[in-house]
N, C-alpha and C positions, 0 to 999 in steps of 0.2 A: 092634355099634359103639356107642361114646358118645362124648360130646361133654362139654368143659370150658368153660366159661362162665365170665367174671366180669363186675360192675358198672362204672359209673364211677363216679369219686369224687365228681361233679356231678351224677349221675342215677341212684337205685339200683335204677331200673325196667328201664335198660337193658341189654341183653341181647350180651356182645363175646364174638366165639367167641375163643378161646385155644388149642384142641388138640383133634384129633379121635385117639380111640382104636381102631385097626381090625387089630388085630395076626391072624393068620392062628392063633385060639387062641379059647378058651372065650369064652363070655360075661364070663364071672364073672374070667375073666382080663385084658378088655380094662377093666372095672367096675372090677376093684383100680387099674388101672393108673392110671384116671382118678381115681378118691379119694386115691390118694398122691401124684398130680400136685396136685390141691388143694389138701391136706394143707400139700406143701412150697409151692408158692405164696402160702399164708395165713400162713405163716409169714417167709417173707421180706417179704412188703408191707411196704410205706413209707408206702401212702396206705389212706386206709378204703374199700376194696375187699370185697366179696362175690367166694367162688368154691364151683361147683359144679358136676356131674358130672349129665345125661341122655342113656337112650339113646336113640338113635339118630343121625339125622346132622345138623348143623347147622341149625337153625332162628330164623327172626327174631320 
């Protein structure tokens, strides 16, 4: 499992879950899944946002 995180645009310490990755599939396939979710995320942002991808399950 991994987990997508991004910042807010007011605090870039914090920590906003966005997607969890849990597909019935490799690690390493649930790990793409969540880097190319980032990927396109950072890419369409509007506001100056942080995104990024750890495993396991959501954490504060």
């Amino acid at each position: 499992m991994f987990t997508l995180y991004r910042t807010s645009p007011s605090d870039d310490n914090m920590r906003i879950h966005v997607a969890s990755f849990d597909a019935d599939e490799s690690a390493s396939y649930n790990e793409e899944s969540c880097r190319l979710a980032a990927e396109h995320f950072r890419k369409q942002a509007k506001l100056n946002v942080r995104y990024w991808c750890e495993k396991g399950p959501f954490k504060k």
